[in-house]
N, CA, C and O atoms as a Tinker XYZ file with bonds, in Angstrom:
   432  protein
     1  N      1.293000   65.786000  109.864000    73     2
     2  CA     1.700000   66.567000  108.732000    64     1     3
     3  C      2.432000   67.821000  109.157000    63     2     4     5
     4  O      2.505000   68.027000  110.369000    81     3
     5  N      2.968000   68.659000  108.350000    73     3     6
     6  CA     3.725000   69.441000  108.323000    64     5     7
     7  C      3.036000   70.674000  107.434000    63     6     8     9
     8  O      2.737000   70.453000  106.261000    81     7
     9  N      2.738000   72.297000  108.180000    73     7    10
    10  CA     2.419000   72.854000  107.053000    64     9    11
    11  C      3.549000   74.342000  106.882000    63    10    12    13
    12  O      4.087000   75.045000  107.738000    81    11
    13  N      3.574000   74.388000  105.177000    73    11    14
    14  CA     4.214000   75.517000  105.334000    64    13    15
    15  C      3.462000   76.175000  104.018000    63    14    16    17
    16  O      2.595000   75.830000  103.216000    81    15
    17  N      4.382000   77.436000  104.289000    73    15    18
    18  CA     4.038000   78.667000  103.660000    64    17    19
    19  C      4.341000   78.787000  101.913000    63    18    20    21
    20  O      5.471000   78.886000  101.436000    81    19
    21  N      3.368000   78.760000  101.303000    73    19    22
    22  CA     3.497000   79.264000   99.612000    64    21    23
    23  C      3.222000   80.409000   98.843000    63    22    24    25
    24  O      2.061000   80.818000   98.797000    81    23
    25  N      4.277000   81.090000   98.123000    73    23    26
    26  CA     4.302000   82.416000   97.746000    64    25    27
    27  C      3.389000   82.505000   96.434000    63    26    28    29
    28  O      3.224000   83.584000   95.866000    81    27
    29  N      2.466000   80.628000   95.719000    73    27    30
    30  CA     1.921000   80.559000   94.493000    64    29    31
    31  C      0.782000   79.555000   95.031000    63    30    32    33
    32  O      1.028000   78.594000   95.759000    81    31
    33  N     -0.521000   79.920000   94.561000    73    31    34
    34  CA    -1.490000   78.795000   94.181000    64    33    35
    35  C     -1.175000   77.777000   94.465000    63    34    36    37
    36  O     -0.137000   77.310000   93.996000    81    35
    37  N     -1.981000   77.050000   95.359000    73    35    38
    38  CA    -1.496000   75.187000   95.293000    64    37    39
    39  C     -1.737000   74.819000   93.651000    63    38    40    41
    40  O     -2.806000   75.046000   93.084000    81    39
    41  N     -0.727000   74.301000   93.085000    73    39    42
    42  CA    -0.417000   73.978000   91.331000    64    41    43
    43  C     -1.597000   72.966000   91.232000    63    42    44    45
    44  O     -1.731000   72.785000   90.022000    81    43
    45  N     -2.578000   72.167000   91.937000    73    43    46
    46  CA    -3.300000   71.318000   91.477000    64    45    47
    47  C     -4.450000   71.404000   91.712000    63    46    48    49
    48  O     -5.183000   70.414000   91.724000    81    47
    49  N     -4.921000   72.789000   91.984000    73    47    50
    50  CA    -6.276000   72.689000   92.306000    64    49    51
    51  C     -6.626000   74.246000   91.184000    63    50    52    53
    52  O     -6.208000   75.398000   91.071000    81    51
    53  N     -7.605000   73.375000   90.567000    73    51    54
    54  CA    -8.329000   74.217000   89.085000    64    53    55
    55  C     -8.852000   75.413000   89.591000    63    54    56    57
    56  O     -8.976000   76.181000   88.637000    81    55
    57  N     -9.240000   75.974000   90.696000    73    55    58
    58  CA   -10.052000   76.930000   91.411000    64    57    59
    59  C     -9.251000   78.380000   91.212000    63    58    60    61
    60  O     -9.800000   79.321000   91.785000    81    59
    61  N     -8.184000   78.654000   90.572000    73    59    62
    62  CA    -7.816000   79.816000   90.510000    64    61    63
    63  C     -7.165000   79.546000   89.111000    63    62    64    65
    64  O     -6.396000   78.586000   89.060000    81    63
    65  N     -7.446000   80.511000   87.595000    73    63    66
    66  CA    -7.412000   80.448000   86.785000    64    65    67
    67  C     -5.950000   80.366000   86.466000    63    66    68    69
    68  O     -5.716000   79.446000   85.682000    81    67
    69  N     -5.241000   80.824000   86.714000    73    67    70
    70  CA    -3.900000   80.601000   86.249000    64    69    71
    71  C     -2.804000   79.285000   86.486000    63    70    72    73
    72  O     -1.775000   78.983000   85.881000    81    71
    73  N     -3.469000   78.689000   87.577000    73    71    74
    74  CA    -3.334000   77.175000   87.838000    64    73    75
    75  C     -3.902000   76.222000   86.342000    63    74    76    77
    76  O     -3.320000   75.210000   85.950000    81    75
    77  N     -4.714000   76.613000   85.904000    73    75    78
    78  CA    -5.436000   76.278000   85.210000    64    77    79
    79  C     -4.882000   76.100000   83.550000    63    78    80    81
    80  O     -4.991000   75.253000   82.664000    81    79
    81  N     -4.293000   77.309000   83.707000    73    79    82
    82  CA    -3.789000   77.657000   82.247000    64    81    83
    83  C     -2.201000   76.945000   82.725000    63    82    84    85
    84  O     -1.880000   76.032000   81.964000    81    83
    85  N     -1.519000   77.133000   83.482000    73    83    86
    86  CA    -0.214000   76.304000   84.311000    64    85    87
    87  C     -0.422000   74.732000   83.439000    63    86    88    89
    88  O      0.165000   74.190000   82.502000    81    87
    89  N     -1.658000   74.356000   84.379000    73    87    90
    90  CA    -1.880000   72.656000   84.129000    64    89    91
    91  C     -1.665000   72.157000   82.505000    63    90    92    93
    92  O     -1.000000   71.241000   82.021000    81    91
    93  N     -2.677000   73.351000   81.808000    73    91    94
    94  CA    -3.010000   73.072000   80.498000    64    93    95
    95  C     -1.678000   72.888000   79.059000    63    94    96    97
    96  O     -1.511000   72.143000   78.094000    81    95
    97  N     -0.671000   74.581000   79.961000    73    95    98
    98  CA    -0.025000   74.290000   79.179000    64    97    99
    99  C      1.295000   73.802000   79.475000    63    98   100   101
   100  O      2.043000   74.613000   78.929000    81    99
   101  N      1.908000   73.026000   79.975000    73    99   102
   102  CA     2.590000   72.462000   81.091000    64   101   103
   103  C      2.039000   70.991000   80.039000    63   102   104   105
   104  O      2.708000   70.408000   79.186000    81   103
   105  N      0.556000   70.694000   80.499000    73   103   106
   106  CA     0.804000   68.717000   79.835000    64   105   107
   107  C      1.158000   68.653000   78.337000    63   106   108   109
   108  O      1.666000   67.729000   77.701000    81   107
   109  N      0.681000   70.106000   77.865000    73   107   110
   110  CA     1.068000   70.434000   76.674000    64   109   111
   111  C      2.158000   70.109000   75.607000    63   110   112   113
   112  O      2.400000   69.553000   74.535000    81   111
   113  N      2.701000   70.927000   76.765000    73   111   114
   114  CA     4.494000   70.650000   76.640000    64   113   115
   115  C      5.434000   69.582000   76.615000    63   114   116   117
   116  O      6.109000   68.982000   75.778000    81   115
   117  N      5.209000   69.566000   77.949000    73   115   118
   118  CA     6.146000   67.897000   78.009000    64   117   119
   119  C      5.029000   66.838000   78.454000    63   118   120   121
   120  O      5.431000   65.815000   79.008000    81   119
   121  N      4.060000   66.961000   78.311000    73   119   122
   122  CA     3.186000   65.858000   77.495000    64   121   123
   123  C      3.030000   64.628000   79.697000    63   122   124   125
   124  O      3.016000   63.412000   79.889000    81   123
   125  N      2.978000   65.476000   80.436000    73   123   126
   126  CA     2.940000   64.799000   81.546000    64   125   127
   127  C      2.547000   65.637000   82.762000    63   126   128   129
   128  O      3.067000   66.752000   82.799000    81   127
   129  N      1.840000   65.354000   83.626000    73   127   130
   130  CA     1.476000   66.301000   84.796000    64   129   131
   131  C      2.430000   66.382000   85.921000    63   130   132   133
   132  O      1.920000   66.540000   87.030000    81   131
   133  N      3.599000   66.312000   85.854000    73   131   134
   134  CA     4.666000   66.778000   86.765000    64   133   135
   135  C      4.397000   68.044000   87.716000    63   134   136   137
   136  O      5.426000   68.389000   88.297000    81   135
   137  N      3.277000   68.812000   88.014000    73   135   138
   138  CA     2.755000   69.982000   88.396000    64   137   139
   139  C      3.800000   70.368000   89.471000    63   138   140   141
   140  O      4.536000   69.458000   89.852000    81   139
   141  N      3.934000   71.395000   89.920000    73   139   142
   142  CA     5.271000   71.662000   90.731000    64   141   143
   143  C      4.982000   72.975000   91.534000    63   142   144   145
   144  O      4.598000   73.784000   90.690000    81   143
   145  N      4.985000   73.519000   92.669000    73   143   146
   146  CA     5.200000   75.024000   93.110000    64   145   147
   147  C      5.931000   75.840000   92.208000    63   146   148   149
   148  O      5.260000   76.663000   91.585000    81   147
   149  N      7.427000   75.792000   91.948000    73   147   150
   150  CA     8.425000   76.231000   91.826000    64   149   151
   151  C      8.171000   76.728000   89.887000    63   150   152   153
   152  O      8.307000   77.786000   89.271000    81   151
   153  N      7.737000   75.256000   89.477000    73   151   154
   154  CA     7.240000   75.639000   88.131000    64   153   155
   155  C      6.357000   76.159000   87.900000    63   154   156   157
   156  O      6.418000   76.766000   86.831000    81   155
   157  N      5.083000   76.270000   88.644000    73   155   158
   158  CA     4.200000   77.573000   88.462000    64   157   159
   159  C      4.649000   78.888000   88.864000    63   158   160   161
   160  O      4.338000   79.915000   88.260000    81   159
   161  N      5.481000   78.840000   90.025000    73   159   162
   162  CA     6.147000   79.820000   90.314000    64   161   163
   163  C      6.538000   80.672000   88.847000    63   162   164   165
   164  O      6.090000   81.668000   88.279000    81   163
   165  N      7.504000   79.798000   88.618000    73   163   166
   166  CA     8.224000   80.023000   86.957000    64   165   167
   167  C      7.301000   80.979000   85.897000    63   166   168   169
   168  O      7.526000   82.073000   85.380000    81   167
   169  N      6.097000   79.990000   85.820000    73   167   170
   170  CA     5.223000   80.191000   84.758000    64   169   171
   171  C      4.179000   81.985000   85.106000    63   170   172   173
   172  O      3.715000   82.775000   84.284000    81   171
   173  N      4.164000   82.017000   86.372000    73   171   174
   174  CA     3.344000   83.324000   86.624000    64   173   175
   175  C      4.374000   84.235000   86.555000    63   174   176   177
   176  O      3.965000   85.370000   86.308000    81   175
   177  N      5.976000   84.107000   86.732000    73   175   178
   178  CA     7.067000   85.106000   86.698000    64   177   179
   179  C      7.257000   85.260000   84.837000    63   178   180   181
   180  O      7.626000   86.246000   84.200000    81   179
   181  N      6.985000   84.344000   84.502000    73   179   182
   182  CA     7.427000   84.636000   82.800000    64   181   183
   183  C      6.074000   85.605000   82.600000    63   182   184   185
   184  O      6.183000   86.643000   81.948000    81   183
   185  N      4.831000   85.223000   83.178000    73   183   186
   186  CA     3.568000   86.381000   82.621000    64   185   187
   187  C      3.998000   87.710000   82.747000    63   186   188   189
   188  O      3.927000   88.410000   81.737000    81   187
   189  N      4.414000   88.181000   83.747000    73   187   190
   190  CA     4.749000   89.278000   84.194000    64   189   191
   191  C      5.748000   89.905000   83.492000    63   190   192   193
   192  O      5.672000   90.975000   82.888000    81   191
   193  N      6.736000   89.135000   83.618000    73   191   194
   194  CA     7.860000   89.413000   82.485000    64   193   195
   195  C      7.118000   89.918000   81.125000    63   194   196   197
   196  O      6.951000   91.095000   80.805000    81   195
   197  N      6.783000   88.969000   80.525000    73   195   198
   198  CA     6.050000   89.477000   79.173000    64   197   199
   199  C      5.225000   90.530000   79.158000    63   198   200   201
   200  O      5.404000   91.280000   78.198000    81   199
   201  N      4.358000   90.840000   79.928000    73   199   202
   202  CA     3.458000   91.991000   80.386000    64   201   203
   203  C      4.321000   93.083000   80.007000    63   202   204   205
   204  O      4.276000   93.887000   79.076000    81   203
   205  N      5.234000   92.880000   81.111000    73   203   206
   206  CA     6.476000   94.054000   81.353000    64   205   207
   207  C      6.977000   94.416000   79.874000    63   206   208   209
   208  O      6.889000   95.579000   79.482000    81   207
   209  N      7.407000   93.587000   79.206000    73   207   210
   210  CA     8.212000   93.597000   78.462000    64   209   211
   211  C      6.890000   94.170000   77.180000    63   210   212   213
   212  O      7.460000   94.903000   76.372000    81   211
   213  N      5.577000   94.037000   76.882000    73   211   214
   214  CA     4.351000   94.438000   76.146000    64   213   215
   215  C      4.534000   96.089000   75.890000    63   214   216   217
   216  O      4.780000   96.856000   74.959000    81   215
   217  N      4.226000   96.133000   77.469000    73   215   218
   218  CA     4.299000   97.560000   77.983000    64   217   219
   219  C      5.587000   98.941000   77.816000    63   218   220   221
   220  O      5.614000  100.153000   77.601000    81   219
   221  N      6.285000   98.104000   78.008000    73   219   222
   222  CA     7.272000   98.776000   77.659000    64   221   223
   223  C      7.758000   99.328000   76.150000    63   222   224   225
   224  O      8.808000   99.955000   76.008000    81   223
   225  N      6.897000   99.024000   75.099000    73   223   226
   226  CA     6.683000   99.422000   74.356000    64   225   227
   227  C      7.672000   98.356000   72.951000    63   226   228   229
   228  O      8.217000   97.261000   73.090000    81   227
   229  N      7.580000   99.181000   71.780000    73   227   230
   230  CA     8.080000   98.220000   70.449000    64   229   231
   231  C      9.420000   97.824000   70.401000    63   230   232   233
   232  O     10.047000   96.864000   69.954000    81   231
   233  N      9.712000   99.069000   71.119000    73   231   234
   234  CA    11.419000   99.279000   71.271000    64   233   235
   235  C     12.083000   99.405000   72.490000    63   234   236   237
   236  O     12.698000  100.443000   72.732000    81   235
   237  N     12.026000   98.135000   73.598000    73   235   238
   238  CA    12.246000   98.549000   74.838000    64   237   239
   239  C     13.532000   98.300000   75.494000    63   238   240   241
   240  O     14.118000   97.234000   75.303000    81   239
   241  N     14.068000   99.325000   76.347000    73   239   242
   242  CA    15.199000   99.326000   76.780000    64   241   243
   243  C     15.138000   98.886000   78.223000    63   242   244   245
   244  O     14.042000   98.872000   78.783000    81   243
   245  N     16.269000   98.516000   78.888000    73   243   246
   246  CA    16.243000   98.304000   80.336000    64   245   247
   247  C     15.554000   99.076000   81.358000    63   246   248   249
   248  O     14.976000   98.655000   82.360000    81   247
   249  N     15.751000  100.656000   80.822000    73   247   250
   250  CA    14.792000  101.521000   81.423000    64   249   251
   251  C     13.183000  101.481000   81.487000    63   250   252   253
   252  O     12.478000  101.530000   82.495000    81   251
   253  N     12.896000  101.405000   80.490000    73   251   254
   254  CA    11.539000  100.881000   80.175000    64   253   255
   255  C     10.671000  100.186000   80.397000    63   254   256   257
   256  O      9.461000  100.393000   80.488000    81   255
   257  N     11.472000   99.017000   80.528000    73   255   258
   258  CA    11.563000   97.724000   80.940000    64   257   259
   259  C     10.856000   98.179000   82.156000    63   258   260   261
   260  O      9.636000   98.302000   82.273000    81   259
   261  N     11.903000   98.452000   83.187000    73   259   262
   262  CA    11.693000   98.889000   84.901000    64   261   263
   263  C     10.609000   99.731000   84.777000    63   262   264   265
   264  O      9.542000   99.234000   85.137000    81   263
   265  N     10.575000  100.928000   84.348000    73   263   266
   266  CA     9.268000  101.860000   84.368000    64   265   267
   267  C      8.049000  101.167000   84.014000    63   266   268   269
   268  O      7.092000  101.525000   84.699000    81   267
   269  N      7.819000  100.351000   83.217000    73   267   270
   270  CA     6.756000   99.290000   82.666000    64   269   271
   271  C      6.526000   98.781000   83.690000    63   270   272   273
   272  O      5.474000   99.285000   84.085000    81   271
   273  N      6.942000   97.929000   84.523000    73   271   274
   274  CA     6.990000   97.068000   85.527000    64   273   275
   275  C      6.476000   97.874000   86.731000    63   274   276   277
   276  O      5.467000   97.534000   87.348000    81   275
   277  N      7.158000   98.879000   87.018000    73   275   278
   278  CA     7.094000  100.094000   88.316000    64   277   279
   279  C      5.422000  100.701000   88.377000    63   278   280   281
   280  O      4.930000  101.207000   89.385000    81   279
   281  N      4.573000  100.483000   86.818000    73   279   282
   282  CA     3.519000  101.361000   86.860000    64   281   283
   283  C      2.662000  100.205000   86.678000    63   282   284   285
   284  O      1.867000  100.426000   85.764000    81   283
   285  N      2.523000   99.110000   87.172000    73   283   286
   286  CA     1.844000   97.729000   86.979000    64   285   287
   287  C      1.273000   97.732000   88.642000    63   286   288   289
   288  O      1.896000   97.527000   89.683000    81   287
   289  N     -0.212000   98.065000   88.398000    73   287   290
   290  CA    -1.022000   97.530000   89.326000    64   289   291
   291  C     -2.207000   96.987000   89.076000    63   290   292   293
   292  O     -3.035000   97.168000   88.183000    81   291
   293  N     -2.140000   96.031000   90.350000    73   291   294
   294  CA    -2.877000   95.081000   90.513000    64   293   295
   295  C     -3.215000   94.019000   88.978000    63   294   296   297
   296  O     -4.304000   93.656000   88.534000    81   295
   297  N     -2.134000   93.809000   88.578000    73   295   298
   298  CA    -2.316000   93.173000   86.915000    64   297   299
   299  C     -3.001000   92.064000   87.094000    63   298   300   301
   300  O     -3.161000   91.945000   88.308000    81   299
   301  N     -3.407000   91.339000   86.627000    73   299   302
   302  CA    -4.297000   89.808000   86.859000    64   301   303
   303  C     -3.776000   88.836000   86.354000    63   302   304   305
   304  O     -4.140000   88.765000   85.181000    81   303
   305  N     -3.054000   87.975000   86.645000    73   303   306
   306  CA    -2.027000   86.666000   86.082000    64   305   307
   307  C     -3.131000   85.854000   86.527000    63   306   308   309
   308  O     -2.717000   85.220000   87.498000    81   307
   309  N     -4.600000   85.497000   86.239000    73   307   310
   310  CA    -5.505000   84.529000   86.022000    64   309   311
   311  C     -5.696000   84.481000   87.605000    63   310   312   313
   312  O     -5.504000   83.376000   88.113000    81   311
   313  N     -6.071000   85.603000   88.513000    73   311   314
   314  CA    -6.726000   85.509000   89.980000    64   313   315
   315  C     -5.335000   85.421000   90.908000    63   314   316   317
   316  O     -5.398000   85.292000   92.131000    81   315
   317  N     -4.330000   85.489000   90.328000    73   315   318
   318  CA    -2.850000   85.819000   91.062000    64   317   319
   319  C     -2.597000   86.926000   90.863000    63   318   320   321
   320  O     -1.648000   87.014000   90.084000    81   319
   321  N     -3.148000   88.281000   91.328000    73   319   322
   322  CA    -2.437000   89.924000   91.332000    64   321   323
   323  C     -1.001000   90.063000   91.484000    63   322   324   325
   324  O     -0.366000   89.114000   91.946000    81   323
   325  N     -0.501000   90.981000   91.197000    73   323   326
   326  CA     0.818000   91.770000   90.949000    64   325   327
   327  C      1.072000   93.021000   90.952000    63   326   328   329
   328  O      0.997000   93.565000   89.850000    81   327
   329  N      1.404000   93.785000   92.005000    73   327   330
   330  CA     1.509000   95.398000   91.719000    64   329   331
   331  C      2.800000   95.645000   91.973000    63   330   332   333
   332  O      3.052000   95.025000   93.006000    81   331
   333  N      3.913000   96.299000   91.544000    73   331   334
   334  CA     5.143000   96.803000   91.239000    64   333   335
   335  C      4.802000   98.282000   91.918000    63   334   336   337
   336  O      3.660000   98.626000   92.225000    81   335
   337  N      5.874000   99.014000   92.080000    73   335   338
   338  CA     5.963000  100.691000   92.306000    64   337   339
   339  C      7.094000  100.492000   92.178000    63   338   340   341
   340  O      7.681000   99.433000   91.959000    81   339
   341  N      7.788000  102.355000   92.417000    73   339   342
   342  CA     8.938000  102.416000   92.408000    64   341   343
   343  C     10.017000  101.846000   93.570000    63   342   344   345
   344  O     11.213000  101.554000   93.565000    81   343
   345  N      8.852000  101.850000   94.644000    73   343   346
   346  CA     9.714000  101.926000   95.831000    64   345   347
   347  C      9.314000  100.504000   96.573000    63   346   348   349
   348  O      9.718000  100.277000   97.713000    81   347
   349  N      8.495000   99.566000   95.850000    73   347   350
   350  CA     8.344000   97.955000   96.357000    64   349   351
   351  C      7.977000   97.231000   95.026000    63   350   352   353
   352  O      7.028000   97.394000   94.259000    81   351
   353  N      9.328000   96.146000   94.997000    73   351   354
   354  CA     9.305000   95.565000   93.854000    64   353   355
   355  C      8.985000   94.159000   94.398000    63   354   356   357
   356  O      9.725000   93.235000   94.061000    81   355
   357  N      7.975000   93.937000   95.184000    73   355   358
   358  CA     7.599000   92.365000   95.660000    64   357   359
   359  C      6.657000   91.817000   94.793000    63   358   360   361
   360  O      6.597000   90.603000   94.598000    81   359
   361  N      5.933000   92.604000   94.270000    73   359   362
   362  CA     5.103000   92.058000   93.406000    64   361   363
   363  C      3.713000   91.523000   93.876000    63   362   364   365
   364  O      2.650000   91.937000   93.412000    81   363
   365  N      3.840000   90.396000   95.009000    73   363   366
   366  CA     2.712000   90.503000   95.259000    64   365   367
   367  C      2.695000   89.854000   97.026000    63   366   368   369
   368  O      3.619000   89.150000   97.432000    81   367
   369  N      1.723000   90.165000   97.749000    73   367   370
   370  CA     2.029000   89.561000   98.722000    64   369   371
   371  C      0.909000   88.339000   99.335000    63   370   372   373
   372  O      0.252000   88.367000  100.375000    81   371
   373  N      0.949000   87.729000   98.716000    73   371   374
   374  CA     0.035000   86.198000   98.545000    64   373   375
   375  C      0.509000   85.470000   99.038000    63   374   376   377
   376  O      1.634000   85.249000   98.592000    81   375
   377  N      0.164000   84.777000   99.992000    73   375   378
   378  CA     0.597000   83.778000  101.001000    64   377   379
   379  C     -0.475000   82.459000  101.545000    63   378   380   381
   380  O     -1.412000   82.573000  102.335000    81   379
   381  N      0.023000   81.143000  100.812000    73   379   382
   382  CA    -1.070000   80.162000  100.789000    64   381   383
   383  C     -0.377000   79.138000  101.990000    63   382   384   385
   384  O      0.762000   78.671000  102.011000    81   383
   385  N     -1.340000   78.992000  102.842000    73   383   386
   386  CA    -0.383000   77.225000  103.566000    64   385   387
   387  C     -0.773000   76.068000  103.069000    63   386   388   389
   388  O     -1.932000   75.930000  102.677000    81   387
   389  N      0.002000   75.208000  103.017000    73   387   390
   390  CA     0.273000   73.718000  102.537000    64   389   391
   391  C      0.524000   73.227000  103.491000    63   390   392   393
   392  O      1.167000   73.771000  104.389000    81   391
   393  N     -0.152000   71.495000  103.540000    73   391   394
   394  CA     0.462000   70.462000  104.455000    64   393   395
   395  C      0.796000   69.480000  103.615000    63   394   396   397
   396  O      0.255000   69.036000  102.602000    81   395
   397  N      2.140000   69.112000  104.411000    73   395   398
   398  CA     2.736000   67.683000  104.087000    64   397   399
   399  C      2.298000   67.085000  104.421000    63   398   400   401
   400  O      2.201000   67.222000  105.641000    81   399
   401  N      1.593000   65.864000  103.853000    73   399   402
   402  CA     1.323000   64.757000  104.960000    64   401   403
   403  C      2.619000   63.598000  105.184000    63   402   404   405
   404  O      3.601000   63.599000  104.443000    81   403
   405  N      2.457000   62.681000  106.258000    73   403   406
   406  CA     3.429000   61.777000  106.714000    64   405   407
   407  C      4.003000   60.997000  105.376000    63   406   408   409
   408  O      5.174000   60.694000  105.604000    81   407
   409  N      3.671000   60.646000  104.305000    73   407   410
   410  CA     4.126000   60.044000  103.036000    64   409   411
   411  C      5.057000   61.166000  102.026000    63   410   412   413
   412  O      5.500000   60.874000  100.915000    81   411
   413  N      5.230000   62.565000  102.751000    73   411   414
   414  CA     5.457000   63.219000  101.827000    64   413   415
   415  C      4.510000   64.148000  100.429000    63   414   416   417
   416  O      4.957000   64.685000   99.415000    81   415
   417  N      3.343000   64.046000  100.845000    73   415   418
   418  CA     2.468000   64.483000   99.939000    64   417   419
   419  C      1.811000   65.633000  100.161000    63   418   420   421
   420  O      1.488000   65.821000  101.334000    81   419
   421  N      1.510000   66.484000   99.354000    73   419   422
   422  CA     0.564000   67.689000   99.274000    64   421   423
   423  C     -0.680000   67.164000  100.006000    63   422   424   425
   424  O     -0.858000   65.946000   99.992000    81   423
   425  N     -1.207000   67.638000  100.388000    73   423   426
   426  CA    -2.291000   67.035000  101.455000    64   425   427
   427  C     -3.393000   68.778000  100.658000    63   426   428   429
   428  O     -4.446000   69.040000  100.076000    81   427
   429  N     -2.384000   69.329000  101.112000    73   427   430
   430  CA    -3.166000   71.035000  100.578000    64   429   431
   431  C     -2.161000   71.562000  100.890000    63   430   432
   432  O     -2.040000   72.781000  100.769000    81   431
């Protein structure tokens, strides 16, 4: 196998809540478990977004927007943290390994 580095939750294992809510509303949707990195990826970047966008108040401008975002620590996207500042916009620094196995498969 082959392992590499993931910036999100392995998407199929229920053990961290936002995987969870991913799975739920994901079969929801398009009605199939297609589970994906990239699309949970997606799905914890839209939380944040919205957060951001909460915070920033009724009437929010681009500025706002950023300042909203900039004063966000340690937020909880379901056991996936997120902290913003002014001066590091990484968000979070979570780092999971995965193996491929020889068929091409998530192994972990």
């Amino acid at each position: 196998g082959v392992g590499i580095s993931q910036v999100v939750p392995f998407p199929w294992s229920l053990a961290t809540p936002v995987v969870k809510d991913y799975q739920k509303h994901l079969t929801a949707l398009v009605g199939n478990d297609d589970y994906n990195f990239s699309s949970l990826e997606g799905y914890i970047a839209a939380k944040v977004f919205v957060e951001g966008l909460r915070r920033a108040g009724a009437q929010p401008t681009r500025d706002s927007f950023i300042a909203s975002l900039e004063t966000m620590r340690d937020f909880d996207v379901g056991g996936f943290h997120v902290t913003y500042t002014p001066s590091d916009h990484n968000g979070s620094r979570y780092v999971d390994l995965t193996v491929i196995g020889r068929e091409g498969k998530f192994l972990r």
